[in-house]
N, CA, C and O atoms as a MOPAC input file, in Angstrom:
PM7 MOZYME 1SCF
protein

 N    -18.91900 1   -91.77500 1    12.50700 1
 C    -19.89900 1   -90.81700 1    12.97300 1
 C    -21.05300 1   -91.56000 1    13.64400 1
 O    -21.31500 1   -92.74500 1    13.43800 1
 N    -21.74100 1   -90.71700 1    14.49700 1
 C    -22.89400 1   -91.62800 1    14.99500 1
 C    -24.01400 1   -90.78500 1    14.74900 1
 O    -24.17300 1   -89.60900 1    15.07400 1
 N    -24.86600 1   -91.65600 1    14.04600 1
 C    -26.32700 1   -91.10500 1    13.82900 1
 C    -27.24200 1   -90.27600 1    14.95700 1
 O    -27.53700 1   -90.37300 1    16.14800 1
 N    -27.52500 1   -89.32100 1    13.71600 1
 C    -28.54000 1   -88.83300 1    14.92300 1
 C    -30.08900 1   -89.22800 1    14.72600 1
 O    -30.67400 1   -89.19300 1    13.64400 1
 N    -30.55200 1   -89.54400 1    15.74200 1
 C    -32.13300 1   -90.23700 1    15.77300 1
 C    -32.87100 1   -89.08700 1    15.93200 1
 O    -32.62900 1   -88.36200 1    16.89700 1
 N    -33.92200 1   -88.73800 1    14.96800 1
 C    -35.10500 1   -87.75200 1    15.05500 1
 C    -35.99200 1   -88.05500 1    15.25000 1
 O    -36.84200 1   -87.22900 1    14.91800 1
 N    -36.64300 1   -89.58000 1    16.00100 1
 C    -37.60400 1   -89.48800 1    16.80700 1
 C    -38.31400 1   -89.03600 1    17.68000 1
 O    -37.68000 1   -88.73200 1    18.69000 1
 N    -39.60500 1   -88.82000 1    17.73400 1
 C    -40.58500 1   -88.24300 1    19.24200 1
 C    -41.34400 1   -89.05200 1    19.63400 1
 O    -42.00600 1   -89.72300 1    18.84300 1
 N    -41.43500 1   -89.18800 1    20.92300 1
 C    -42.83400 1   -89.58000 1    21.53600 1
 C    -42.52100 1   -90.48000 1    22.09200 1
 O    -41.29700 1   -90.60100 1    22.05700 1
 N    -43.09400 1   -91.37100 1    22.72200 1
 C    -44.23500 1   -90.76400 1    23.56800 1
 C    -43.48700 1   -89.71200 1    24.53500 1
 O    -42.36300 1   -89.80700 1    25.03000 1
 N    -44.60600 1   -88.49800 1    24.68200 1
 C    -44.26100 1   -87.30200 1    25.69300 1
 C    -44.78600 1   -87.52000 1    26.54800 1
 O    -45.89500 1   -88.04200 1    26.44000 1
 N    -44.24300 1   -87.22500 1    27.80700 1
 C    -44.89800 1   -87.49600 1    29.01800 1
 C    -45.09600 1   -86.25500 1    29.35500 1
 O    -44.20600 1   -85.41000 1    29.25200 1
 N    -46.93600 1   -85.85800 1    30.04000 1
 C    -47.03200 1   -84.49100 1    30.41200 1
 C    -47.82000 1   -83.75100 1    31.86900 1
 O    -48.27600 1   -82.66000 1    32.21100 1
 N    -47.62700 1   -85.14600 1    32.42800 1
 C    -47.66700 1   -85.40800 1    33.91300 1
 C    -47.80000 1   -86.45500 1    34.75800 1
 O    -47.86200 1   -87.63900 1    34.42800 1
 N    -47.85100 1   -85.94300 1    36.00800 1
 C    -47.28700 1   -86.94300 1    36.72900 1
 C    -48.99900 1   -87.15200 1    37.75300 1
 O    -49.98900 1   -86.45200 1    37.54000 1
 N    -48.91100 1   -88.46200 1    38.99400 1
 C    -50.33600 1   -88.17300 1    39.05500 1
 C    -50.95600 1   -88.11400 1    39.91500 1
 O    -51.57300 1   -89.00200 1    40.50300 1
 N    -50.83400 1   -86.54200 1    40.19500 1
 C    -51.21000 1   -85.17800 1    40.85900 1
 C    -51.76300 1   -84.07200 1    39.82600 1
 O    -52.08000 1   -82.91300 1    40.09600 1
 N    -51.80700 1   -84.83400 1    38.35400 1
 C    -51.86100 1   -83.47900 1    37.37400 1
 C    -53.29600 1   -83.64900 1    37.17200 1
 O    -53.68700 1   -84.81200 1    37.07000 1
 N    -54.51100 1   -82.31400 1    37.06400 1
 C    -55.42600 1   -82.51200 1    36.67400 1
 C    -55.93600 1   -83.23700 1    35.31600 1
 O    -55.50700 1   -83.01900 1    34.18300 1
 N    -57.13900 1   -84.31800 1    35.76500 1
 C    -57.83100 1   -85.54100 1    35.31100 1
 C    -58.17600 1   -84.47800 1    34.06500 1
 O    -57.80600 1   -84.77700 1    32.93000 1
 N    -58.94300 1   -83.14500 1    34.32700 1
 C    -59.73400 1   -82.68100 1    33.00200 1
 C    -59.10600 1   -82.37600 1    32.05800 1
 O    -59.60300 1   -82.40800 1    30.93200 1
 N    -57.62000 1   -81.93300 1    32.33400 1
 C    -56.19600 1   -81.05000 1    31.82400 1
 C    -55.45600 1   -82.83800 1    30.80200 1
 O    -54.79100 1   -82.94700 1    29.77200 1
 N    -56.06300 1   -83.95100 1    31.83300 1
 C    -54.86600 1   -84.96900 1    30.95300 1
 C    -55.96700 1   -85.42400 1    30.02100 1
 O    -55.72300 1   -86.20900 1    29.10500 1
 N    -57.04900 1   -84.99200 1    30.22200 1
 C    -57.97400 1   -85.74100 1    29.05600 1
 C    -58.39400 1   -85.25300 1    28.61700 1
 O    -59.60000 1   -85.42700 1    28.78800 1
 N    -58.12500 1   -84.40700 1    27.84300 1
 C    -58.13700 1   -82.67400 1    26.92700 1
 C    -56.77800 1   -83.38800 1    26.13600 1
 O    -57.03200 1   -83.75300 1    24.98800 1
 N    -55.89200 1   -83.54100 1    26.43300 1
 C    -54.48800 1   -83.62900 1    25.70100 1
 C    -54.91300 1   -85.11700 1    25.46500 1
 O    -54.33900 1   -85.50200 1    24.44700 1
 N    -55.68700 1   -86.10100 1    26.00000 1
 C    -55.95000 1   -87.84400 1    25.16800 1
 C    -54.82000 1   -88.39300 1    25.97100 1
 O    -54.22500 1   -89.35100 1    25.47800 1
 N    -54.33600 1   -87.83300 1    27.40500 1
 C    -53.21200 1   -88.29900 1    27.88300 1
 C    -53.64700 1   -89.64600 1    28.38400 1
 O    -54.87300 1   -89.67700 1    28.48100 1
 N    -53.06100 1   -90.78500 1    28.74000 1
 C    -52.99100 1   -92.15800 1    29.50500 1
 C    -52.17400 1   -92.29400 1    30.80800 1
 O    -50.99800 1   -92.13900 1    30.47600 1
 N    -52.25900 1   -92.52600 1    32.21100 1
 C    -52.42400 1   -92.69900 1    32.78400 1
 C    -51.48100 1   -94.27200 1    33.09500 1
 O    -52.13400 1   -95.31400 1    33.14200 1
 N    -49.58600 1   -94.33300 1    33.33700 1
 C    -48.91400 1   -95.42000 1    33.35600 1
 C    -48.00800 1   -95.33900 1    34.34900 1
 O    -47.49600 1   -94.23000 1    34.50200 1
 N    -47.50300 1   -96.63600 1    35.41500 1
 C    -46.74700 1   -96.77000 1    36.10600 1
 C    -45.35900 1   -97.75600 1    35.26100 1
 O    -45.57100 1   -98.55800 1    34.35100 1
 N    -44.49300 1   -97.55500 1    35.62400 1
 C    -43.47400 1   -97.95500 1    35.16700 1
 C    -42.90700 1   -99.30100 1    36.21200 1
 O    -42.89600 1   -99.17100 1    37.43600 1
 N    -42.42600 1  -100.65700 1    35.47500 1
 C    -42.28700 1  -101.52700 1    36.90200 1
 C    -41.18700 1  -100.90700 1    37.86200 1
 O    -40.41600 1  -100.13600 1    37.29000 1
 N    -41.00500 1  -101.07600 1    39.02400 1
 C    -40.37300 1  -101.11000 1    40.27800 1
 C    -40.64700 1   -99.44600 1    40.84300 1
 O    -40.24300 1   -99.05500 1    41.93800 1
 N    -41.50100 1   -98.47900 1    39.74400 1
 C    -41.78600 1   -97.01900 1    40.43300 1
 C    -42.81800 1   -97.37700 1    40.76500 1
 O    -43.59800 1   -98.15000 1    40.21000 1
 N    -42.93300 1   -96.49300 1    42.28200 1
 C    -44.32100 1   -96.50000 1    42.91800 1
 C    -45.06900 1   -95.33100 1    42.60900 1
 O    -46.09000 1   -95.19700 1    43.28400 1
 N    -44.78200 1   -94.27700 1    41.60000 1
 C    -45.83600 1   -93.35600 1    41.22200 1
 C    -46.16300 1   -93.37600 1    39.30100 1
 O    -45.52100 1   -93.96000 1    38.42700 1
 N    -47.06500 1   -92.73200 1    39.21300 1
 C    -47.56900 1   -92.90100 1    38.07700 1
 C    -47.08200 1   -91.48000 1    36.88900 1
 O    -46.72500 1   -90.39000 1    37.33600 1
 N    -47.14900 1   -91.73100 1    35.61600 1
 C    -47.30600 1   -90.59200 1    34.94200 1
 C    -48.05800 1   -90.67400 1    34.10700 1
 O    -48.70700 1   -91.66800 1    33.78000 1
 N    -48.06700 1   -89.30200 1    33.51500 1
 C    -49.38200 1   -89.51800 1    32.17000 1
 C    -48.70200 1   -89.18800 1    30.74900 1
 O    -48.00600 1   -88.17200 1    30.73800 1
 N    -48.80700 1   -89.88300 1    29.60200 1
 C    -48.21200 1   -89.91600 1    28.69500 1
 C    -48.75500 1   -89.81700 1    27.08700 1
 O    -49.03800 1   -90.94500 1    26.68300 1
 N    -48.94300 1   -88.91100 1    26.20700 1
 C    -49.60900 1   -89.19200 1    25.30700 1
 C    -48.49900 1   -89.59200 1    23.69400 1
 O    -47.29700 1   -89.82600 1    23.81700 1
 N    -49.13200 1   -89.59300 1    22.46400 1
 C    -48.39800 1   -90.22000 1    21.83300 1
 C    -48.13300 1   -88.88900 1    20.49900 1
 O    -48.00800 1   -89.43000 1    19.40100 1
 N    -48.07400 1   -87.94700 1    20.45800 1
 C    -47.95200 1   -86.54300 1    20.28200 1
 C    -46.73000 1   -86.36500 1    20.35500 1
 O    -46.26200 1   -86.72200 1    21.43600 1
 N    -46.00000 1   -85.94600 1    19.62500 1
 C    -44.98700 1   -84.81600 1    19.46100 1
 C    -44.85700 1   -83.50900 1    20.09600 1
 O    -45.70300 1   -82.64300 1    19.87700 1
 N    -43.69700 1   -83.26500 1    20.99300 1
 C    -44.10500 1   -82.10700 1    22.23100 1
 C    -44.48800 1   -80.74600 1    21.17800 1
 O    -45.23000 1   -79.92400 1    21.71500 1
 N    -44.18700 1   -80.51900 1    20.16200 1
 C    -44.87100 1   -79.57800 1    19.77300 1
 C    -46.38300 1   -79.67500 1    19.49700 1
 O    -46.89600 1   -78.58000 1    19.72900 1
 N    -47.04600 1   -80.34600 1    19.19400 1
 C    -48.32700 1   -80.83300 1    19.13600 1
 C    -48.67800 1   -80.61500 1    20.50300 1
 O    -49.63600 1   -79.85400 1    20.63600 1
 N    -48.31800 1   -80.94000 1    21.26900 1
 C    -49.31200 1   -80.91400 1    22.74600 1
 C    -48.55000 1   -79.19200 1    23.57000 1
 O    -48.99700 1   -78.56000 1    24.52600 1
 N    -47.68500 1   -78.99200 1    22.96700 1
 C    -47.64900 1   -77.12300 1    22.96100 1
 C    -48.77700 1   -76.53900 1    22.71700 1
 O    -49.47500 1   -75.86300 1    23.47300 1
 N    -49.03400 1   -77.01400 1    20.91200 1
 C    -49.61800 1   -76.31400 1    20.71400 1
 C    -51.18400 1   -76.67000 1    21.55000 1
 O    -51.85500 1   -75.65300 1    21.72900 1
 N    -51.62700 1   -77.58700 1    21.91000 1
 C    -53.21400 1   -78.11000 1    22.24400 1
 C    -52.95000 1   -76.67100 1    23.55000 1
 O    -53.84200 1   -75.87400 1    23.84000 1
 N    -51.53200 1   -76.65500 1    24.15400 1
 C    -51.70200 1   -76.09900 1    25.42100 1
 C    -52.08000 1   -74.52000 1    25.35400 1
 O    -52.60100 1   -73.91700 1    26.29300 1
 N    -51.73200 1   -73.92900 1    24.07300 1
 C    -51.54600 1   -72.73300 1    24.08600 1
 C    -52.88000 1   -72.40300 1    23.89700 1
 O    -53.24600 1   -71.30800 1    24.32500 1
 N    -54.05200 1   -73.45800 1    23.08700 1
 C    -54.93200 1   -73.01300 1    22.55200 1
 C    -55.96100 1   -72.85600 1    23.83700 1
 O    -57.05400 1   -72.29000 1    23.82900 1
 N    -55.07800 1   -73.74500 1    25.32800 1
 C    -55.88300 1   -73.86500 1    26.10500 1
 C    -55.83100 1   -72.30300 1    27.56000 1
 O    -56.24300 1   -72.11400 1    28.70400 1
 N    -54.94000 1   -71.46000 1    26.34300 1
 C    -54.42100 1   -70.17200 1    27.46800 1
 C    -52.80300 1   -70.80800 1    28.48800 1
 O    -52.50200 1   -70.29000 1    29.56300 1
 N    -52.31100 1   -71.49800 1    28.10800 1
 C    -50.88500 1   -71.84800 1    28.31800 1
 C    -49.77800 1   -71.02300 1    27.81800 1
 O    -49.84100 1   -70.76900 1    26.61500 1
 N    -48.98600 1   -70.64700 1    28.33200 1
 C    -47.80200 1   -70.05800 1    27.72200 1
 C    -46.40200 1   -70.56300 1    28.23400 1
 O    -46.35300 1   -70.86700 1    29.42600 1
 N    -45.49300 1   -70.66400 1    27.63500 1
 C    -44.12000 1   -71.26500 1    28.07000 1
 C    -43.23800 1   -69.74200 1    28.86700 1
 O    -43.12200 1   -68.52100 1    28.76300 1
 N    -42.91200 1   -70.60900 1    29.45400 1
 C    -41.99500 1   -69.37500 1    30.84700 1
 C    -40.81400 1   -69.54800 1    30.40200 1
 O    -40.13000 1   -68.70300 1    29.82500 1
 N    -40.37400 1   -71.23600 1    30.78400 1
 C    -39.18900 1   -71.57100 1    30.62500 1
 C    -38.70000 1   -72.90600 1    29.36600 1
 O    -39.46600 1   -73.35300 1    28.51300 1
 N    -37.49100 1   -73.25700 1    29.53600 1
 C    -37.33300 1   -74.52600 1    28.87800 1
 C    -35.97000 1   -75.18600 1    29.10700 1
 O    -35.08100 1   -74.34200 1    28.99700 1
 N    -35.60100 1   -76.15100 1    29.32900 1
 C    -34.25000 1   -76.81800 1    29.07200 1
 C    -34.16400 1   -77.72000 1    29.13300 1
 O    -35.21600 1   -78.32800 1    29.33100 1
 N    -32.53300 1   -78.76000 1    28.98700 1
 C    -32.72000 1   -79.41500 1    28.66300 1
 C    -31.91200 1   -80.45000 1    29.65700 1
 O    -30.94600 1   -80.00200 1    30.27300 1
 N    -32.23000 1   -81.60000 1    29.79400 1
 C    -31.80800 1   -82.87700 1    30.64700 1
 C    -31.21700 1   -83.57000 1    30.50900 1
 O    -31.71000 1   -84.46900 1    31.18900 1
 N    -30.25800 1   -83.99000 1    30.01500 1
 C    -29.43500 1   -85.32000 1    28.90900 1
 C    -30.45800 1   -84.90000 1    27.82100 1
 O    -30.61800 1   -83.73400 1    27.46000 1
 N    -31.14100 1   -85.98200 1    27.32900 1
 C    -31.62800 1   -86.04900 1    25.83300 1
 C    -33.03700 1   -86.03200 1    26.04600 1
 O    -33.81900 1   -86.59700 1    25.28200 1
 N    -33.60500 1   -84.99800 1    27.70900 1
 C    -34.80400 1   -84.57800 1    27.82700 1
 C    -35.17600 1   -83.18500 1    27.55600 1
 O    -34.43900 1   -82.20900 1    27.69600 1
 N    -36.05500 1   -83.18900 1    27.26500 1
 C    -35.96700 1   -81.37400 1    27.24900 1
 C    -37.81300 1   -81.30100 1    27.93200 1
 O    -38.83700 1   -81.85100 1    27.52700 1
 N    -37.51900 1   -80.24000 1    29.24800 1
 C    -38.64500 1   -79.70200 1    29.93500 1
 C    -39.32800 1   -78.13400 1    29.91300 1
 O    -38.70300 1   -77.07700 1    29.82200 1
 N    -40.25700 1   -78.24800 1    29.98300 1
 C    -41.32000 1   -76.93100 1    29.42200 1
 C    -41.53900 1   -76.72200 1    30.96600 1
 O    -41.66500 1   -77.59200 1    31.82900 1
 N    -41.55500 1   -75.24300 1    31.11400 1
 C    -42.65100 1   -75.11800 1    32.41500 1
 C    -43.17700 1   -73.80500 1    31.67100 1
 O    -42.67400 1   -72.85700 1    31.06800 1
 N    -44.64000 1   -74.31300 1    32.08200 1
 C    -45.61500 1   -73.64800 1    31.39700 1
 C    -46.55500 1   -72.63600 1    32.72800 1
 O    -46.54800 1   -72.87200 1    33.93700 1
 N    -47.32300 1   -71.46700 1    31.98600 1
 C    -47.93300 1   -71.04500 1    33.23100 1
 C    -49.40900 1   -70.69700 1    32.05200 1
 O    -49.50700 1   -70.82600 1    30.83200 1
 N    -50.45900 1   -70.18500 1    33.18900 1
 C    -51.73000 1   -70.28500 1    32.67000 1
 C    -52.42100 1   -68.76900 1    33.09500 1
 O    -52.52800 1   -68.67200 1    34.31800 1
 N    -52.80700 1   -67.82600 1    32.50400 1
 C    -53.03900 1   -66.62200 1    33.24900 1
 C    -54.71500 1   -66.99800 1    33.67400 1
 O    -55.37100 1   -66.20800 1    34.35300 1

């Protein structure tokens, strides 16, 4: 059998075009990866944890799925 790993984190919760006030509200950081030429922002939170920071911020989830062994939120803001 092969184990299953229940690790989280780091979540990445944008990329960087995403608002400065929005990534530093969530304590997000600001990292390029070697040989990519764009940046993302990444905090060290469990995606439910930074759900929840989002919801408290008037966020709501639209959608969700999943990527190989990613799973993506698109969120909207009324």
């Amino acid at each position: 059998s092969v184990p299953v790993l229940q690790e989280v984190g780091p979540t990445m919760v944008g990329d960087e075009h995403s608002d400065p006030h929005l990534m530093s509200i969530l304590g997000a950081t600001k990292r390029s990866a070697l040989g990519n030429n764009f940046c993302e922002y990444y905090v060290n939170d469990a995606p439910r944890v930074v759900l929840d920071k989002l919801e408290s911020l008037g966020y709501r989830v639209v959608s969700m799925t999943g990527v190989g062994q990613t799973l993506v939120w698109c969120l909207h803001r009324e």
